[in-house]
N, C-alpha and C positions, 0 to 999 in steps of 0.2 A: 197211583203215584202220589206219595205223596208233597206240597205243592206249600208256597211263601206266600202271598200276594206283599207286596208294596205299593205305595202311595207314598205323596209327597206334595203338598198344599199351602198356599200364602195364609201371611197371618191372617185371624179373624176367619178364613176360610173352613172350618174344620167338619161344618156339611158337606162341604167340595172332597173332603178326603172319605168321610163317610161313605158317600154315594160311588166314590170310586173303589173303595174298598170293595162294596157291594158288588158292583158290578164284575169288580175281578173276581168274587167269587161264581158270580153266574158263569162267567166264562170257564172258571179252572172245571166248573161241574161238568160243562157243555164237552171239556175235553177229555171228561172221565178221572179228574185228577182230585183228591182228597186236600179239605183244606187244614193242614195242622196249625200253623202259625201268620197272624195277622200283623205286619208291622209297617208304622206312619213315621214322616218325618213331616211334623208341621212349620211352613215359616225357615227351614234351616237352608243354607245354600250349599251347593253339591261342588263348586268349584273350588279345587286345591290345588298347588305349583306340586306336587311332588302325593299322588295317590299314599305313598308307602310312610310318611310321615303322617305327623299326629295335627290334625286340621280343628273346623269347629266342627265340637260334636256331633252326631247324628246318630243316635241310640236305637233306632231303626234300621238303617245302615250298616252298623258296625253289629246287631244280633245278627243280621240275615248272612251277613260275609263268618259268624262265629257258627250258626247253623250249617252253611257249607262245609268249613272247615271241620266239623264234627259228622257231617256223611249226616246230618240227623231230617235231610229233605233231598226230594228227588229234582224238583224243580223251584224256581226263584220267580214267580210270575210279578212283572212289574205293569203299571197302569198306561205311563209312555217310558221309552228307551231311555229319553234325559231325562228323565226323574230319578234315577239310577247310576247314568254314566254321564259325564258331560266333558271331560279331557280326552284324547286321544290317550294319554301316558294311562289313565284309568282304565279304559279298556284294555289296552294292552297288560295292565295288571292284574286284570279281573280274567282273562281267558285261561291261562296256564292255571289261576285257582279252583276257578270251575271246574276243568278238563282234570286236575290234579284229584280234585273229591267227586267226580264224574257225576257231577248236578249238571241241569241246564238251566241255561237261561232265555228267559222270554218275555213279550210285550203280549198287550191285550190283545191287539191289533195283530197281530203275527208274522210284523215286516221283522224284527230283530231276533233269532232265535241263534244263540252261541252256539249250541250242540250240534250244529251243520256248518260247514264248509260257507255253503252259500249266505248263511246267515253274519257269519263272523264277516265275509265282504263286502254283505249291505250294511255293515254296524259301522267298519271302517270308513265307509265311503261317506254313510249320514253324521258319522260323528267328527268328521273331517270339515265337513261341511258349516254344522252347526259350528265349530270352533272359528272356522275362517268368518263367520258371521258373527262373533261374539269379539274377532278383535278388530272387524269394521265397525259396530257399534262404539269400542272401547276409541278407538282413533278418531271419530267422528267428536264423542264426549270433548276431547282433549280440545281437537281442536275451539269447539265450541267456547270451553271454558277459558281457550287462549284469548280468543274474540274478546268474551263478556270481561277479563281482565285486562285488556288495552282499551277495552271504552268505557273503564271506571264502572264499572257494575259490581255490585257486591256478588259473592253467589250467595244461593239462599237453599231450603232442603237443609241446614244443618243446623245446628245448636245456635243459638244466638252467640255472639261474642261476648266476652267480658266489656263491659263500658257500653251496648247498645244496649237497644229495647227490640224485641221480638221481631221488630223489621229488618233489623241489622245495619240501619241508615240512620235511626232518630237515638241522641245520645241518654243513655238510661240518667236519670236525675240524682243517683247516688253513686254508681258507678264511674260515670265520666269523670266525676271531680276527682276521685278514689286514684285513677291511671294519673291524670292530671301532677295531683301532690306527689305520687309513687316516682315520676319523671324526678321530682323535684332530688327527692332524697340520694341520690347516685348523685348527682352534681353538686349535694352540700356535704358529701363526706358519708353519708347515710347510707347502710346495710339494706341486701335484700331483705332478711331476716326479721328488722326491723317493719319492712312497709307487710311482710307478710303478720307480724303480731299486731299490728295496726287492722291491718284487714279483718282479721279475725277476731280480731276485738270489736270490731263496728259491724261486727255478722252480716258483712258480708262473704258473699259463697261462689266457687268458680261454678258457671255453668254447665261444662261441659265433665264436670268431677263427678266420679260415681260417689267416692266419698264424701263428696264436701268440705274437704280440706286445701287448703293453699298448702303447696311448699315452695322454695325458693325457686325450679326451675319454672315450677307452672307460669312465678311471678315475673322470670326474667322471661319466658317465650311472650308476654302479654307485653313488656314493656320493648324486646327488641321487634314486633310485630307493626313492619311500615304502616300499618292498615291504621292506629290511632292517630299517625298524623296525616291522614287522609289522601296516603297513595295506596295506587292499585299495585297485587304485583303479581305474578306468575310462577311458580316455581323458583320462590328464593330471588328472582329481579325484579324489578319496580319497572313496570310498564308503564306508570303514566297517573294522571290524577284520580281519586278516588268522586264517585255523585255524594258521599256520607261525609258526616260533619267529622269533620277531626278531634278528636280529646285532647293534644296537644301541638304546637308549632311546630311545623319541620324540621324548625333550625334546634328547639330544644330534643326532640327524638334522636339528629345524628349526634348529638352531642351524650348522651345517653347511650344509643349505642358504641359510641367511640370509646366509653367508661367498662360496660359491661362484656365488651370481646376485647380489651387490653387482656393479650396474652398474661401480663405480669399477676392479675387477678387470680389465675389460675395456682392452686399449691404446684410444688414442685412432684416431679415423677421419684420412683425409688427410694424415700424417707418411710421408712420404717419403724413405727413407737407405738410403745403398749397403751392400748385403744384410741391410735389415730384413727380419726374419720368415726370413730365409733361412739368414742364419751361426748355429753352433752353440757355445757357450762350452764351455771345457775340462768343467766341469761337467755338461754334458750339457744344457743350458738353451736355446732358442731365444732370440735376440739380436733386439729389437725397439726400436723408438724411439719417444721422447716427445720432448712438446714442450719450449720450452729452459727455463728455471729462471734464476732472477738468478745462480745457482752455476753453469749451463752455460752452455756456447758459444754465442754467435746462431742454429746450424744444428741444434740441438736436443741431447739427452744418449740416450745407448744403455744401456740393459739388460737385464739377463736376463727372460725370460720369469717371472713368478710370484716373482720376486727384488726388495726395496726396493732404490728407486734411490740 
């Protein structure tokens, strides 16, 4: 028969995928099976809301599921069952494909074999399992993180913020001042647009940017983000005091945010004009349209993006 082996290994891991490969070939030999095709997913994660949409890649993955679909292998041997499958909705989409291209499927260990009856409701029952154990983990997290944001604790594990230093608590020495003046500019009449060519003229760079570019929203989530004037918050509500030093005053952050979610800031919906939102002004400003004004034309008037008309 001829037989897939799969693996699937943490990053840096890629002896761990080696050795398991190897071994699933001992085994595929052990059970008389021919080994045509070797395929790894190193580092990728296997969980996805919806099997039949397009997730993060897994080019191991998606040849072995292109192999069945082609009849061009007899069996699918994987190293463990969840390195393979890990939703309930995935197996249930993985069995009619198999059964459709009459491959099987199978684990090293030979608790999960599809091509039986008995296999397909031990698959059901461990992978039921495993899921119900993956959203007390996930419920657990939350909570967790609910705690560490009512007793001012930063989280950490992620990119530094813009304005701190690697801790996430000690104010970066360029940065802080940067969020600081950026408050200012909203309250003296001053454009996002503005503190983002600032920014980027003092090279400085978002951290969390693959590109390393500011744009206006990056600027406005940084400056509407309670977290600079040193509350905690939880999903969107402010739970309480931050333990990290603030970049600026309470009282000047709501006052910034009161500027920056004024509905009226927003263009108007349904204006329609040749290259709104698209053309850019010598200024750097995106060029949008309102509606006309006793002062404008019947076809409406154009202006800068964050610029009085």
């Amino acid at each position: 028969m001829r037989s897939t082996p799969g693996s699937k290994g943490k990053l840096g891991d890629a002896h761990g995928v080696a050795n398991q490969l190897a071994d699933l070939e001992k085994r595929a030999q052990a059970r008389g099976w021919t080994v045509t095709h070797r395929l790894s997913d190193n580092d990728i994660g296997v969980t996805r809301k919806d099997p039949a949409a397009a997730g993060r890649y897994r080019p191991g993955y998606e040849e072995a599921l292109r192999l069945v679909d082609a009849h061009a292998v007899d069996v699918v041997l994987s190293w463990k069952w969840d390195r393979f499958i890990r939703e309930p909705l995935d197996l249930e989409y993985l069995i009619p494909r198999f059964d459709k291209a009459g491959v099987r499927f199978a684990e090293a260990d030979g608790i999960i074999d599809l091509g039986t009856e008995s296999g397909r409701l031990a698959a059901r029952i461990l992978v039921a399992v495993a899921k119900a154990e993956q959203e007390r983990k996930s419920e657990r997290q939350k909570l967790a993180n609910e705690a560490a944001a009512v007793g001012g604790k930063r989280r950490l594990g992620t990119p530094r913020p813009f304005g701190y230093g690697e801790d996430h608590v000690t104010v970066h020495p360029e940065e802080g001042p940067a969020v600081d003046d950026a408050c200012k500019a909203p309250l003296g009449g001053g454009t996002l647009s503005g503190v983002m060519r600032e920014w980027t003229a003092a090279g400085l760079r978002p951290p969390q940017s693959a590109t390393g570019r500011w744009t206006r929203q990056s600027i406005r989530t940084i400056l509407l983000n309670p977290r600079i004037a040193g509350l905690s918050a939880y999903r969107g509500d402010i739970v309480g005091k931050g333990d990290w030093q603030p970049l600026v005053a309470e009282e000047t952050w709501r006052a910034v945010r009161g500027i920056l979610e004024d509905p009226a800031r927003k263009p108007p919906r349904g204006v329609r004009t040749l290259l709104g939102g698209l053309a850019r002004c010598s200024c750097g400003n995106v060029v949008w349209a309102c509606p006309a004004t006793p002062a404008a034309t019947s076809t409406g008037a154009s202006r800068r993006s964050g610029m009085p008309a």
